[in-house]
C-alpha positions, 0 to 999 in steps of 0.5 A: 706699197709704195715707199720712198726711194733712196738715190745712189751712193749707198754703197760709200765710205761716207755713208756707211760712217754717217749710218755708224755715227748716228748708232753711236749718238743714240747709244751715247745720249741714251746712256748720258742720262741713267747716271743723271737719274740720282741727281734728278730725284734729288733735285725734285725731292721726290720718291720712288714713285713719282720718279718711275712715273717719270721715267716712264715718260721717257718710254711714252714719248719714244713709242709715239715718236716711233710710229711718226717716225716709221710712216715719216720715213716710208713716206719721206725717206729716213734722212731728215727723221735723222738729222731731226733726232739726233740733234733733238736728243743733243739739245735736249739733253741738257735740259734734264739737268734744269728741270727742277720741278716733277710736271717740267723733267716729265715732258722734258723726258718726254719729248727726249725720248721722242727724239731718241725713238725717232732716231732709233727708227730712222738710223735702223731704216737708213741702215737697211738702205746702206746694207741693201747697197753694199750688198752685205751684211753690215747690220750687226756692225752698226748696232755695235756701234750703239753698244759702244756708244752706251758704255761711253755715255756711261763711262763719259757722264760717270766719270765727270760727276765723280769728277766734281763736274755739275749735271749741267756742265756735263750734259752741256759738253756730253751734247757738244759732242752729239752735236759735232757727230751729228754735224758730221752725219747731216751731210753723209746721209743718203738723200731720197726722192718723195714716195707715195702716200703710206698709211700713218698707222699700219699694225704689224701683219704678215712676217712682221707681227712674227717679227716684231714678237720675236723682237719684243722677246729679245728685248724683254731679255735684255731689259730683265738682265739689266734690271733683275741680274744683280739680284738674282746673283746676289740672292743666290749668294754668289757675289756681294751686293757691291759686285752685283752689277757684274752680270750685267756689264760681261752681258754687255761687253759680250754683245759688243763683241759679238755684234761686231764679228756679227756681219762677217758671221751672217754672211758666211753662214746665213741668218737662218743659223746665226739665228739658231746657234744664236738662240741656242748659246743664249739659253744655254747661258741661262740655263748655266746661270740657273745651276752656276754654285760659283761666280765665275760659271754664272759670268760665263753664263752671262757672256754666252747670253750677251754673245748668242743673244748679240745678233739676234735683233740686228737680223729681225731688223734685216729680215723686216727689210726683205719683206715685201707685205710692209714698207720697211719704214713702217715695219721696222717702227712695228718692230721698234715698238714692240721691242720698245714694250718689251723694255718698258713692260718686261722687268715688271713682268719678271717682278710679278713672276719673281714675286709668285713664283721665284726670280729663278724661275722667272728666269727659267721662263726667259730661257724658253721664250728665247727658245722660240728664235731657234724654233721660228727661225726656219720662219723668219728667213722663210723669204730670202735678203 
């Protein structure tokens, strides 16, 4: 299969900082809108089923977009899907503050989530080009970046709210920066020249589906951490409800950090044992948040779940890249999508679980699907980069 071809430079300064910053913007205007999601449902009046109806449109849109974007990108080339998401995410984002009606802040979400899956598969897609030029492993370093960039959107939006600033004016200023990144992204982006026809719907196949099912369950973690690990500690009577969200925010900082050191890491021991050492500290980390009796072993628990688990997507994505059987574009939307799912639909699944079973042993049950990245990872490099 044939795919659009990047043109040379790809190994520069610039392009590298346009790849870094296009990370930073997703992250940032994804993590803009969670400390908005109080002040929507207040402003519509509505409860808290219309208002995860809603943020599921956020979900919908970026699925859809994502496999657009994956055949756009192997048919065109990742730069304009860019450009076009990462303004789309800025200018939208104001427009979550002026809804003010249930069917409006649905579609607006909608579309929202449109250019941020959009741009998550292009930014991926794009960065596989500038590693493939440097000739090293850089892709744990621009994932950081969109790590870094959600604890700023976090901290950014937060701290103008408490500070007394309107969602409007704070969205207003949160997409002026977007745009300025954006502004210097547009021009650093490695252009590319027209491929031949890819399919416009292509199902993972091959070390892809393997892929991209590795990628759901590393996902599905991360989304169970952020919603189910305040409870789980609290339930187990190991911090008050108010120090509930501490499990989170070590996982988090934990896998900024390791995604940073993650590059220099690939390249000195390979993926096949950053994979596997990886996955090992992960499930380790759960199995020491599972039997922690004090705080302080479960919040080492959860560093060594953020820190194992911190490379492990950015080298699914590298993986796609040197596969031969899908244009890149297209695997790395497969992979998206299924990573994607595994967000929306995982914290719902660890909830049914939870509710026949126990929240322990919904997490026990994490543990063992994260031990199939040890167990395939022989599999996943079974192709070399």
């Amino acid at each position: 299969m044939t795919t659009a071809v990047l043109t040379a430079g790809a190994d520069r300064p610039a392009t590298r900082l346009a790849t870094r910053l296009a990370f930073l913007v997703a992250g940032f205007g994804l993590a803009c809108w969670a400390p908005l999601v109080p002040f929507a449902k207040q402003r519509l009046g509505v409860g808290d089923g219309v208002l995860g109806a809603l943020l599921l449109c956020l979900g919908i849109g970026s699925v859809v977009a994502m496999l657009w974007a994956g055949w756009f990108s192997a048919r065109h080339g990742s730069r304009p899907v860019v450009i076009a998401g990462g303004l789309g995410v800025a200018l939208l984002l104001p427009l979550l503050a002026l809804a003010d009606a249930p069917l409006t802040l649905g579609l607006a979400l909608m579309v929202f989530g449109a250019a941020l899956g959009s741009l998550d598969v292009a930014m991926n897609v794009h960065a596989l080009a500038v590693e493939r030029g440097a000739g090293r492993p850089l892709m744990s370093g621009f994932h950081a970046l969109f790590s870094v960039g959600g604890l700023l959107g976090a901290a950014f939006m937060t701290a103008l709210l408490s500070a007394g600033w309107s969602p409007l004016a704070g969205t207003l200023l949160g997409a002026g920066l977007m745009l300025a990144a954006m502004g210097l992204v547009a021009p650093r982006l490695l252009g590319t020249t027209p491929a031949a026809e890819a399919p416009a719907l292509a199902w993972p196949r091959g070390p892809v589906l393997l892929l991209a099912l590795l990628a759901g369950v590393c996902f599905l973690v991360e989304g169970a951490v952020l919603d189910w690990s305040a409870l789980l500690l609290t339930e187990g009577g190991l911090l008050a409800a108010a120090q509930g969200g501490l499990g989170f925010m070590v996982f988090s900082v934990a896998m900024t950090a390791g995604r940073f050191g993650g590059d220099a890491l690939c390249a000195r021991l390979g993926d096949r044992v950053v994979l596997t050492v990886g996955g090992l500290l992960a499930v380790g980390g759960f199995v020491l948040v599972l039997l922690a009796g004090s705080a302080g072993l479960a919040m080492a628990g959860f560093f060594c779940i953020g820190l194992g688990a911190s490379n492990l997507v950015p080298v699914l994505f590298r993986r796609a890249g040197a596969q031969t059987v899908m244009a890149p574009g297209l695997a790395i939307a497969a992979i998206s999508t299924t990573g994607y799912a595994g967000v929306l639909l995982g914290p719902a699944a660890i909830g049914f679980v939870s509710h026949l079973v126990g929240l322990p042993i919904a997490f026990a049950l994490l543990a063992a699907l994260l031990a199939l990245l040890p167990l395939l990872a022989h599999r996943v490099v079974a192709r070399p980069a």
